[in-house]
mmCIF file as Biopython writes it, N, C-alpha, C and O atoms, coordinates in Angstrom:
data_model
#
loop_
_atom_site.group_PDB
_atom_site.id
_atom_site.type_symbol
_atom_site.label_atom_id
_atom_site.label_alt_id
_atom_site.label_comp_id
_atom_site.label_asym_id
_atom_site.label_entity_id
_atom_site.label_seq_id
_atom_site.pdbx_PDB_ins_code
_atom_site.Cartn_x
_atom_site.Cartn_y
_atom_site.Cartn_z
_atom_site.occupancy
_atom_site.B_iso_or_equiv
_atom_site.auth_seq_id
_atom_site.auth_asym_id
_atom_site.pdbx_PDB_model_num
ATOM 1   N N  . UNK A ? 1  ? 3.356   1.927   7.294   1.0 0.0 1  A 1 
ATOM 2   C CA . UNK A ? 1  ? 3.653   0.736   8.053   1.0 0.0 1  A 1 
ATOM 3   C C  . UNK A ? 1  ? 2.383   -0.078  8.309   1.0 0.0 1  A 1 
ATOM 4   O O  . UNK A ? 1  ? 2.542   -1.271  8.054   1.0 0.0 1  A 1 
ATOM 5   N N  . UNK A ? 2  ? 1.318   0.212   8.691   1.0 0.0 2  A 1 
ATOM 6   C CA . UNK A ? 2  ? -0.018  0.088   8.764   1.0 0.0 2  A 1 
ATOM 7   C C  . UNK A ? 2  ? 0.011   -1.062  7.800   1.0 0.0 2  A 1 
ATOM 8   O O  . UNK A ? 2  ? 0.236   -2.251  8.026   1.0 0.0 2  A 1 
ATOM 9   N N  . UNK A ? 3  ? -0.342  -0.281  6.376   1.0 0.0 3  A 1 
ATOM 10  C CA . UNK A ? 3  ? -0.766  -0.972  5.179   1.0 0.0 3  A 1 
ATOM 11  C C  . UNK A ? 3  ? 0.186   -2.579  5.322   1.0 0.0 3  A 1 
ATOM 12  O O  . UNK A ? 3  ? -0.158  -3.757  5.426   1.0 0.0 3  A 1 
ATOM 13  N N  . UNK A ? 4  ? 1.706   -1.753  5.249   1.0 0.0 4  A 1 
ATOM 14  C CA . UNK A ? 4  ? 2.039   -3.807  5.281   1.0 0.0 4  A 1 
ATOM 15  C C  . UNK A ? 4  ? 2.240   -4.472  6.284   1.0 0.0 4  A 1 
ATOM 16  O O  . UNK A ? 4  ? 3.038   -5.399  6.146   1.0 0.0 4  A 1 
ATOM 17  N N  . UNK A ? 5  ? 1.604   -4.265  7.670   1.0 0.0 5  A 1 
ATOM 18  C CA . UNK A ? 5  ? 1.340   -5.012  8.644   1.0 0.0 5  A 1 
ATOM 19  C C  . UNK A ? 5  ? -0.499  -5.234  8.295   1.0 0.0 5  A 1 
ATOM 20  O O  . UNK A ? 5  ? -1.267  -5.522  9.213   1.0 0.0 5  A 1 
ATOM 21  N N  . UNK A ? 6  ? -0.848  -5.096  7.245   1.0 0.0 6  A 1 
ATOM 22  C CA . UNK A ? 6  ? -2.560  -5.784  7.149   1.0 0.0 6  A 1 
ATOM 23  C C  . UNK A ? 6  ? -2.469  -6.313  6.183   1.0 0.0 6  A 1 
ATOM 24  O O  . UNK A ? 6  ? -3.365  -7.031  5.739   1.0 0.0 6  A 1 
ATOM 25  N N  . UNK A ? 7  ? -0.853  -6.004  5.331   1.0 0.0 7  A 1 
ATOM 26  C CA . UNK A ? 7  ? -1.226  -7.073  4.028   1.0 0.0 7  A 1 
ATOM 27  C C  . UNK A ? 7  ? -0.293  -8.604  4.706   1.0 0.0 7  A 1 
ATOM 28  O O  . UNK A ? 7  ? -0.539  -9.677  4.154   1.0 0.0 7  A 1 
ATOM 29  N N  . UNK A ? 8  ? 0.504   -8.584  5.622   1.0 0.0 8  A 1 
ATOM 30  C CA . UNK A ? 8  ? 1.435   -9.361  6.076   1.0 0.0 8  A 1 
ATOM 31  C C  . UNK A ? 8  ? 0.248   -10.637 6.900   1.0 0.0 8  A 1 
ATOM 32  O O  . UNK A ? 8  ? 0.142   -11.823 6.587   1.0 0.0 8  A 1 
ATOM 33  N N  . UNK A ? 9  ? -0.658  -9.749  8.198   1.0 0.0 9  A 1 
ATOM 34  C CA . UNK A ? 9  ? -1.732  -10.444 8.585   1.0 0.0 9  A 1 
ATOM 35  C C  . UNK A ? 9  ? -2.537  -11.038 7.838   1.0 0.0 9  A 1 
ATOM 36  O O  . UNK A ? 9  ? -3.227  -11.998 8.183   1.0 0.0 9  A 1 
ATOM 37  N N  . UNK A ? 10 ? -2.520  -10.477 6.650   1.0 0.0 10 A 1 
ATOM 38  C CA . UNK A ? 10 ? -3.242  -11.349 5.225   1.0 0.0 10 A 1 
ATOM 39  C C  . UNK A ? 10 ? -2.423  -12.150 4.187   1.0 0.0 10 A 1 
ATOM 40  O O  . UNK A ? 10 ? -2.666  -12.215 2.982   1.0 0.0 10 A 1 
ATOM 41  N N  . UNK A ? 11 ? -1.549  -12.669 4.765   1.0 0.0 11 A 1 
ATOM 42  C CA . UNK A ? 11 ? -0.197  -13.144 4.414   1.0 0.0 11 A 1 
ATOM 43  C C  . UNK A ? 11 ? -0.082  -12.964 2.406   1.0 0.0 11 A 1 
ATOM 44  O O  . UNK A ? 11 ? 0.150   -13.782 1.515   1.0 0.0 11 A 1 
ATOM 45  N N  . UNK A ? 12 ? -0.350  -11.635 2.412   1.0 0.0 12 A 1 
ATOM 46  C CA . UNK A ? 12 ? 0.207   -10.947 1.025   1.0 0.0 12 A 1 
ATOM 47  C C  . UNK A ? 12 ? 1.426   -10.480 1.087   1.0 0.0 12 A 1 
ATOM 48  O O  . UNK A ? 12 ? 1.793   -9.381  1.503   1.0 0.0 12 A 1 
ATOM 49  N N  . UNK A ? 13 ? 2.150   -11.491 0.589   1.0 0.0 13 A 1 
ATOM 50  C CA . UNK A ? 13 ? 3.806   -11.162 0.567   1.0 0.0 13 A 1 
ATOM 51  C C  . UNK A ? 13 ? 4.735   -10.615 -0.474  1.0 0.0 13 A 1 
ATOM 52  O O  . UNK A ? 13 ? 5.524   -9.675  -0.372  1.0 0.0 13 A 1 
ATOM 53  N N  . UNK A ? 14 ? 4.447   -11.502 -1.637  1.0 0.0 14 A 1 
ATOM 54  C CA . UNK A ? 14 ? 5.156   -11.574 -2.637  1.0 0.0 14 A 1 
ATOM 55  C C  . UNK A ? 14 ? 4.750   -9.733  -3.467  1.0 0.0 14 A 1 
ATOM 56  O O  . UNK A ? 14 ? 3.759   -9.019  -3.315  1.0 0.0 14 A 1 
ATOM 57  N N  . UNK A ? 15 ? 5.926   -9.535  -4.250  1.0 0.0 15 A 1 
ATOM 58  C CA . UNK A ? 15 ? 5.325   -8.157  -4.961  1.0 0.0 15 A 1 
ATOM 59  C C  . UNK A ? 15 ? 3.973   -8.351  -6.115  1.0 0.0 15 A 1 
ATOM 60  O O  . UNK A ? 15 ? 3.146   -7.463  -6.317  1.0 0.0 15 A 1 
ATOM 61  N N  . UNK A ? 16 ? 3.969   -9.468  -6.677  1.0 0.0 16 A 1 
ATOM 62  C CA . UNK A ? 16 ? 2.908   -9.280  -7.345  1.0 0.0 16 A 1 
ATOM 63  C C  . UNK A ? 16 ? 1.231   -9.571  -6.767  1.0 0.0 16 A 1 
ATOM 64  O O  . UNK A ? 16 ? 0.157   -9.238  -7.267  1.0 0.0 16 A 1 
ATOM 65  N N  . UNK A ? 17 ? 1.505   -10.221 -5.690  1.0 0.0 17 A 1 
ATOM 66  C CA . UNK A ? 17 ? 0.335   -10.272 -4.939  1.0 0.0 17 A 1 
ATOM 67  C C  . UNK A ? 17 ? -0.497  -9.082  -3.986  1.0 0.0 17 A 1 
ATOM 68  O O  . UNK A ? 17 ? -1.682  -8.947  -3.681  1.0 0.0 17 A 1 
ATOM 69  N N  . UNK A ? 18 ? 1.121   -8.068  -3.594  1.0 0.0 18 A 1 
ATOM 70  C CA . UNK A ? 18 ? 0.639   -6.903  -3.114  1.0 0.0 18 A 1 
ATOM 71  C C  . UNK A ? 18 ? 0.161   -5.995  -4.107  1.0 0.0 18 A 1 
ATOM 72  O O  . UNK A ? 18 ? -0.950  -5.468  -4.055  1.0 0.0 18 A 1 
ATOM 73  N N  . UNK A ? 19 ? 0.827   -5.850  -4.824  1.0 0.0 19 A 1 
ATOM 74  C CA . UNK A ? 19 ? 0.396   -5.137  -6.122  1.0 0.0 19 A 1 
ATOM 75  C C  . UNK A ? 19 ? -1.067  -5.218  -6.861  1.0 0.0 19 A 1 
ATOM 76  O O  . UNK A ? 19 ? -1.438  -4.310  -7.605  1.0 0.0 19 A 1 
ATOM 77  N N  . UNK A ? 20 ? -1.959  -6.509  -6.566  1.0 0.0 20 A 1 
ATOM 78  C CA . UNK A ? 20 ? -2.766  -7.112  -6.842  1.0 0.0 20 A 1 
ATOM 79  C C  . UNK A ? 20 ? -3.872  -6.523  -6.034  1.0 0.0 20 A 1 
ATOM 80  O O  . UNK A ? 20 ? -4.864  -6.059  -6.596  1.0 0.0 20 A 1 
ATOM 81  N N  . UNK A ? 21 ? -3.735  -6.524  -4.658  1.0 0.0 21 A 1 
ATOM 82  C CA . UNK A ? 21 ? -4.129  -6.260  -3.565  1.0 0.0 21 A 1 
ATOM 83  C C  . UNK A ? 21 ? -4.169  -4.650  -3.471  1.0 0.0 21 A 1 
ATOM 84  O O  . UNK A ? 21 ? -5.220  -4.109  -3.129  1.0 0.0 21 A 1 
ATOM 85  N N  . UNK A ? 22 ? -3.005  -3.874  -3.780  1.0 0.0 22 A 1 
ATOM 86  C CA . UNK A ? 22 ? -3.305  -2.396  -3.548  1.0 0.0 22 A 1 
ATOM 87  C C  . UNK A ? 22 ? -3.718  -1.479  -5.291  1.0 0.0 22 A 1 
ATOM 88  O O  . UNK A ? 22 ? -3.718  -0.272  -5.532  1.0 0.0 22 A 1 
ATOM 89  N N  . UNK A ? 23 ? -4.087  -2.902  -6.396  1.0 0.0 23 A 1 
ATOM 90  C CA . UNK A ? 23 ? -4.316  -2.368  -7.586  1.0 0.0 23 A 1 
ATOM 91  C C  . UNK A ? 23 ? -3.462  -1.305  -7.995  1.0 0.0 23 A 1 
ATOM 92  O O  . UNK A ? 23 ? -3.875  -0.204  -8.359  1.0 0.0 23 A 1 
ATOM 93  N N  . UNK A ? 24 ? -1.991  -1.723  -7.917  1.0 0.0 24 A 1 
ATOM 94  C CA . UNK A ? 24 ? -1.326  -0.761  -8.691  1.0 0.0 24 A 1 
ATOM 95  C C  . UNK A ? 24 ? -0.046  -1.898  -9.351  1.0 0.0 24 A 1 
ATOM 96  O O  . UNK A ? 24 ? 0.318   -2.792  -8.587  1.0 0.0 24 A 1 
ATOM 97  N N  . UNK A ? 25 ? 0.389   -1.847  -10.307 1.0 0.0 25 A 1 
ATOM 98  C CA . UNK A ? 25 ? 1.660   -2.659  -10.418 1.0 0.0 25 A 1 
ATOM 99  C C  . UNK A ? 25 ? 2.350   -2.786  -9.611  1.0 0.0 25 A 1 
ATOM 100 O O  . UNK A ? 25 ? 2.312   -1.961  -8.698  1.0 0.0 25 A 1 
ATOM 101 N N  . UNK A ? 26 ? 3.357   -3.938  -9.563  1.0 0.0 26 A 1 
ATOM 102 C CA . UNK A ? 26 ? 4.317   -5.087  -8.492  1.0 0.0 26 A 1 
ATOM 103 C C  . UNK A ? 26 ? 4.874   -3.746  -8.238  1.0 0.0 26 A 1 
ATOM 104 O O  . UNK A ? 26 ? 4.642   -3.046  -7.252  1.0 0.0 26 A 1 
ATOM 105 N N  . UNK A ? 27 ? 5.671   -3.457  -9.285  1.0 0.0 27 A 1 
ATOM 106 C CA . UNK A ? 27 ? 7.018   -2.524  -8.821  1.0 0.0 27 A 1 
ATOM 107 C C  . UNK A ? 27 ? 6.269   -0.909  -7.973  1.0 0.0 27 A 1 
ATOM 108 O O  . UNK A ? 27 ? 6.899   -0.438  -7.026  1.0 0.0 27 A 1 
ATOM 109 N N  . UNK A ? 28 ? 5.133   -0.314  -8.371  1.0 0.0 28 A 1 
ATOM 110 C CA . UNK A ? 28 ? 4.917   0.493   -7.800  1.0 0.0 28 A 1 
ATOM 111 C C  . UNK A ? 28 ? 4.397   0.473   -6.689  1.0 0.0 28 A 1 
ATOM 112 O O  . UNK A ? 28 ? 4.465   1.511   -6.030  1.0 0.0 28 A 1 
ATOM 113 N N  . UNK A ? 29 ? 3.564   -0.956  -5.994  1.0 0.0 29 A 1 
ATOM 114 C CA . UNK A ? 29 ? 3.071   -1.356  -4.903  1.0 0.0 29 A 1 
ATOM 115 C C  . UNK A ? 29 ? 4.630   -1.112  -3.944  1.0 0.0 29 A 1 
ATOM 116 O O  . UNK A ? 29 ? 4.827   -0.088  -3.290  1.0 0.0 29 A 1 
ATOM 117 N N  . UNK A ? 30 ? 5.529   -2.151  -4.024  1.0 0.0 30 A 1 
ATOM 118 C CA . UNK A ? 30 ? 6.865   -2.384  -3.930  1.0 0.0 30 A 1 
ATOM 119 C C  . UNK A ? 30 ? 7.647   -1.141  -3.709  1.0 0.0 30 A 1 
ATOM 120 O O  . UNK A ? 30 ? 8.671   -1.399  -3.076  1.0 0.0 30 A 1 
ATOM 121 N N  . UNK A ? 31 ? 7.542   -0.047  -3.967  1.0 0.0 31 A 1 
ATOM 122 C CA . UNK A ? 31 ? 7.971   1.401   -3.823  1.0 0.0 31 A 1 
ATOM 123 C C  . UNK A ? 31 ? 7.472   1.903   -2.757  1.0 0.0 31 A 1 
ATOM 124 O O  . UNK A ? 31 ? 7.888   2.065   -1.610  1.0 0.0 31 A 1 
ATOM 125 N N  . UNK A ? 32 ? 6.326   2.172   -3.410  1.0 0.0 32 A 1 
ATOM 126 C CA . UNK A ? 32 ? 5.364   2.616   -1.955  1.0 0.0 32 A 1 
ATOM 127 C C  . UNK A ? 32 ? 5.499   2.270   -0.640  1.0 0.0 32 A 1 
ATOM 128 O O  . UNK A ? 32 ? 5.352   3.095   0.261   1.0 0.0 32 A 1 
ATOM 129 N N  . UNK A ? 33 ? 5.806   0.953   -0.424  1.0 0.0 33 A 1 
ATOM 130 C CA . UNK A ? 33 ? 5.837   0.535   0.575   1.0 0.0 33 A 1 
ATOM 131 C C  . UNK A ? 33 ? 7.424   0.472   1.413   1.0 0.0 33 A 1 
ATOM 132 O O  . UNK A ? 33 ? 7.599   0.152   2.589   1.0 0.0 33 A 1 
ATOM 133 N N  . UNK A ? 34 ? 8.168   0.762   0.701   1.0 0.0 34 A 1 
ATOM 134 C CA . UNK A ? 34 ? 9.607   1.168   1.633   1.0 0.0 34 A 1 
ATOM 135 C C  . UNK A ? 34 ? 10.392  2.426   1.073   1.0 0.0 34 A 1 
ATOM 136 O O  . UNK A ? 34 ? 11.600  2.609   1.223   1.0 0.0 34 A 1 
ATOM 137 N N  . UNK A ? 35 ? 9.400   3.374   0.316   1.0 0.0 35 A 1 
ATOM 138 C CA . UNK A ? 35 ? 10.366  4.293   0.103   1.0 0.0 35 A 1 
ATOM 139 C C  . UNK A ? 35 ? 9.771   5.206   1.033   1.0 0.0 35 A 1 
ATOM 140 O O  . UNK A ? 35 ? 8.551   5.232   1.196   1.0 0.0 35 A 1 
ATOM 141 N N  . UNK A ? 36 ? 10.827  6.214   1.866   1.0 0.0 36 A 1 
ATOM 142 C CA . UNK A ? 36 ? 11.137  6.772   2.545   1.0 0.0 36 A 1 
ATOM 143 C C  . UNK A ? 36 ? 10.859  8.180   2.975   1.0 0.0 36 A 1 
ATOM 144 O O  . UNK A ? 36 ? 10.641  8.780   4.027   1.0 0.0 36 A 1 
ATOM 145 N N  . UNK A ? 37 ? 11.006  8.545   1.184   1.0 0.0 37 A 1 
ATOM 146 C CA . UNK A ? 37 ? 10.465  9.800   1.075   1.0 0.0 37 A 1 
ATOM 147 C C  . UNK A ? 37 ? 9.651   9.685   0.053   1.0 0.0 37 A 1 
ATOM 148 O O  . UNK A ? 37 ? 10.080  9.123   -0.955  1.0 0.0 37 A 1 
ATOM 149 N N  . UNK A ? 38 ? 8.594   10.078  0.074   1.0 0.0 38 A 1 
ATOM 150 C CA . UNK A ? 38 ? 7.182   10.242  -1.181  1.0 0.0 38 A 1 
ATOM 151 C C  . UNK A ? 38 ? 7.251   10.745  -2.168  1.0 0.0 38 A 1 
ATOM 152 O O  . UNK A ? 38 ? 7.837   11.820  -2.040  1.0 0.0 38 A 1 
ATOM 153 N N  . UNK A ? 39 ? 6.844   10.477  -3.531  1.0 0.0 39 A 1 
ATOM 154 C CA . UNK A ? 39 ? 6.920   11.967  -4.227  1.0 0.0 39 A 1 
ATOM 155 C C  . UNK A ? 39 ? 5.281   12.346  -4.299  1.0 0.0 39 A 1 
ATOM 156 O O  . UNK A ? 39 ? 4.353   11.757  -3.744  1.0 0.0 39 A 1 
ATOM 157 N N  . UNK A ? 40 ? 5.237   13.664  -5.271  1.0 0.0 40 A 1 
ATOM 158 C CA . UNK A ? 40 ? 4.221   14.115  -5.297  1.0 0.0 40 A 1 
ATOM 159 C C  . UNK A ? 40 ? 2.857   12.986  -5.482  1.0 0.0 40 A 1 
ATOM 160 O O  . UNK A ? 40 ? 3.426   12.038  -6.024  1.0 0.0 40 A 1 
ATOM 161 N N  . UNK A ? 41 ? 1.497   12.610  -5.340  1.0 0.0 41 A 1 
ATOM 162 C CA . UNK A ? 41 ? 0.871   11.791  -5.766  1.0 0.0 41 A 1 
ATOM 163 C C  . UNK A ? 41 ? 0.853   10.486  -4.739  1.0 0.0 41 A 1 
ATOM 164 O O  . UNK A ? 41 ? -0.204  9.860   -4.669  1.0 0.0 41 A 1 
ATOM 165 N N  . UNK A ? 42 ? 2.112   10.006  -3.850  1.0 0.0 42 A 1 
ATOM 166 C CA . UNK A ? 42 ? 2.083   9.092   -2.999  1.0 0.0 42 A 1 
ATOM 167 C C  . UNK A ? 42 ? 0.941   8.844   -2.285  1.0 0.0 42 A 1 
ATOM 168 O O  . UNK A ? 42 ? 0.104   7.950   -2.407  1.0 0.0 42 A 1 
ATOM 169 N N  . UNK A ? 43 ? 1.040   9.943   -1.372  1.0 0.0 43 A 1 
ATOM 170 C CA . UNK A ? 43 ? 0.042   9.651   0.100   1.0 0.0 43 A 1 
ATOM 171 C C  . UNK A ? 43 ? -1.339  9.916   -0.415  1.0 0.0 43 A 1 
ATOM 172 O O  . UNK A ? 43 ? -2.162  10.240  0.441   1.0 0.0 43 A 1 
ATOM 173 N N  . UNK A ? 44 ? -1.840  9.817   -1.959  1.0 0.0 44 A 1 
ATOM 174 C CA . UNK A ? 44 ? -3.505  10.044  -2.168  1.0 0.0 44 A 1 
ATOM 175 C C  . UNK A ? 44 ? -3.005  8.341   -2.774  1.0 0.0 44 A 1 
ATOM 176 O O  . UNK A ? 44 ? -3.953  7.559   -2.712  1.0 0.0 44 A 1 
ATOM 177 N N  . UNK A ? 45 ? -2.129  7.923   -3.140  1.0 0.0 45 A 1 
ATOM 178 C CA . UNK A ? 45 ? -2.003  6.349   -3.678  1.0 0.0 45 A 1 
ATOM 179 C C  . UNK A ? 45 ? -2.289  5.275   -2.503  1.0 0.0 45 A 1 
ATOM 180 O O  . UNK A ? 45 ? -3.052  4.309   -2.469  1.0 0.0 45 A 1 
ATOM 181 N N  . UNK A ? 46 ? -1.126  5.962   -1.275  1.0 0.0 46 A 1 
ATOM 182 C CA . UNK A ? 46 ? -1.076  4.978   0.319   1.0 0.0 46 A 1 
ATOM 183 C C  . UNK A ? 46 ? -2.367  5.051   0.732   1.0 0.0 46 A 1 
ATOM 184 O O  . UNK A ? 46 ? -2.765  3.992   1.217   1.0 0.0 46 A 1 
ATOM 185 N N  . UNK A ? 47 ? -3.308  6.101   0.704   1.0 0.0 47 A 1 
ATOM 186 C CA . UNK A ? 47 ? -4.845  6.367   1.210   1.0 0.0 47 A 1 
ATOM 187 C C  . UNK A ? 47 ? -5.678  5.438   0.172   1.0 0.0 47 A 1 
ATOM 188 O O  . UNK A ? 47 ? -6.395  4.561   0.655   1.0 0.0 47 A 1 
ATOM 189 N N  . UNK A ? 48 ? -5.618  5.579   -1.072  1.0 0.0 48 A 1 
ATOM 190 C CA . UNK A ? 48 ? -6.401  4.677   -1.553  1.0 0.0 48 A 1 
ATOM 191 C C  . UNK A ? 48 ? -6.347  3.221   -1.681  1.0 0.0 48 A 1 
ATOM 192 O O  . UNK A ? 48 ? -7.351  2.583   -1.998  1.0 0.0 48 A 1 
ATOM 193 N N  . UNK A ? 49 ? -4.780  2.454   -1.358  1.0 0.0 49 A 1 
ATOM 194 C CA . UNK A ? 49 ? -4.623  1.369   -1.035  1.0 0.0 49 A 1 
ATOM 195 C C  . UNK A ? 49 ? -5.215  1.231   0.311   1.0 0.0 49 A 1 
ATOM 196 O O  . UNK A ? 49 ? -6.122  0.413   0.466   1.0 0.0 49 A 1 
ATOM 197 N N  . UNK A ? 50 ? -4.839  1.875   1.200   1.0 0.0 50 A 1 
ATOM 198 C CA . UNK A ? 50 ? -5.658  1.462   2.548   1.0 0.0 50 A 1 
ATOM 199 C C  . UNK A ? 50 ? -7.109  1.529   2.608   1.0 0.0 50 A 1 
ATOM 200 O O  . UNK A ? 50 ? -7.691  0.833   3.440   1.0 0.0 50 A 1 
ATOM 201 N N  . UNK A ? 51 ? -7.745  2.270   1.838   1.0 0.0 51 A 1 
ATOM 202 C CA . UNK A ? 51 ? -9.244  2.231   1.647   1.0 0.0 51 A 1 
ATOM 203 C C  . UNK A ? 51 ? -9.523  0.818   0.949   1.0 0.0 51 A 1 
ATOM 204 O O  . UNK A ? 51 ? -10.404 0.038   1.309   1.0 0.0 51 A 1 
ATOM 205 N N  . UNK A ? 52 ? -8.730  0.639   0.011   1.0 0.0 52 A 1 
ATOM 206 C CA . UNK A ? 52 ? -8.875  -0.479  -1.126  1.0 0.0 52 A 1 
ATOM 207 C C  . UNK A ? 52 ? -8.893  -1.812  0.193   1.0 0.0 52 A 1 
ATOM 208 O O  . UNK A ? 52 ? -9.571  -2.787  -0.131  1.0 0.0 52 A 1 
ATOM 209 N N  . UNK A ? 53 ? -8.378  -1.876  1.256   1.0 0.0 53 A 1 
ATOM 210 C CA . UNK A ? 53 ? -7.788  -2.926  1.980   1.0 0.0 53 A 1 
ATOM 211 C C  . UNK A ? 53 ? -8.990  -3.269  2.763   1.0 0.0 53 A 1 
ATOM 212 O O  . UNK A ? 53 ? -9.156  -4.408  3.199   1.0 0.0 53 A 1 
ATOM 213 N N  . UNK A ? 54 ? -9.837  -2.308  2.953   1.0 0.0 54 A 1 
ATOM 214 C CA . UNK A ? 54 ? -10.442 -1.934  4.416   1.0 0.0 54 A 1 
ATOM 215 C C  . UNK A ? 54 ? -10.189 -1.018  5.356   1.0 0.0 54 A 1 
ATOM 216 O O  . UNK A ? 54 ? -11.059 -0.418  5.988   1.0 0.0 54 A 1 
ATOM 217 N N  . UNK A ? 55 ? -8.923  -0.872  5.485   1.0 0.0 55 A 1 
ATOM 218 C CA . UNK A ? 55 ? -8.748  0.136   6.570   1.0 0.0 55 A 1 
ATOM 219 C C  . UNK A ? 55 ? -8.937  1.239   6.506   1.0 0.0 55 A 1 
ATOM 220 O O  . UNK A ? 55 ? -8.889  1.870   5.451   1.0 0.0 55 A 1 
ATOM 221 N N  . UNK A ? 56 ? -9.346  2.002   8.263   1.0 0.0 56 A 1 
ATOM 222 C CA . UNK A ? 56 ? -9.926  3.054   8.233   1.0 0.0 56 A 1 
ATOM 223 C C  . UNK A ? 56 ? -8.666  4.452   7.720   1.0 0.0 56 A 1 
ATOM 224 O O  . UNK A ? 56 ? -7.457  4.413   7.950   1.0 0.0 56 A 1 
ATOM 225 N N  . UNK A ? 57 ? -9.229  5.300   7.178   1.0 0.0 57 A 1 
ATOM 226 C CA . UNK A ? 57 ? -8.390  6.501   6.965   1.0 0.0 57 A 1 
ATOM 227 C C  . UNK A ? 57 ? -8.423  7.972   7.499   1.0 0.0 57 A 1 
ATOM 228 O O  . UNK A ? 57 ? -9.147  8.933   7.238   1.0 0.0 57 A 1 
ATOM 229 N N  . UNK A ? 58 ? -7.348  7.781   8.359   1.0 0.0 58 A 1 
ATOM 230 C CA . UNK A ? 58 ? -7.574  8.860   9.205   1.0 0.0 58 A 1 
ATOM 231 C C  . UNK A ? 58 ? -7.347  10.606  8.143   1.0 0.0 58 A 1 
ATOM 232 O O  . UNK A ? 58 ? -6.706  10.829  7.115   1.0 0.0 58 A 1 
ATOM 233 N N  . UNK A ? 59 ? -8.031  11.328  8.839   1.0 0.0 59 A 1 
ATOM 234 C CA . UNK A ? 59 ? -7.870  12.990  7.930   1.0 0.0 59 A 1 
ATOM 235 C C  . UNK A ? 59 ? -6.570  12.968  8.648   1.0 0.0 59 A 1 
ATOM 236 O O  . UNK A ? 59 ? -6.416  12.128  9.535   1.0 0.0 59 A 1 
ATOM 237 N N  . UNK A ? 60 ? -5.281  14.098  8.254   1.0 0.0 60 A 1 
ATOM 238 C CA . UNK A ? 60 ? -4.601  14.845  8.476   1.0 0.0 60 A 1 
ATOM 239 C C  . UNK A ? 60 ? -4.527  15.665  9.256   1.0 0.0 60 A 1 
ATOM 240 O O  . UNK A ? 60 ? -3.559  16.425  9.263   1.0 0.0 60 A 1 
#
């Protein structure tokens, strides 16, 4: 939730602009960000978009 409340404040909306922004393709940016349940590989993708952003990353 984080991630797209800092891409929203950075008014990165559209999928190919987030995608742009978290350096991964539209559709997989676009996943990431409302799917529900993760699969394997997600949360080292959500950590490196939020690093990619600026934001800080908390340990586990």
């Amino acid at each position: 939730m984080a991630i797209g409340r800092e891409l929203d404040g950075r008014d990165i909306t559209t999928p190919a602009a987030i995608g742009e922004a978290l350096g991964v393709p539209a559709a997989e940016a676009t996943s990431l960000l409302n799917w529900h349940q993760w699969r394997e590989g997600d949360v080292a993708l959500l950590e490196a978009a939020a690093a990619r952003l600026g934001m800080k990353v908390g340990s586990r």
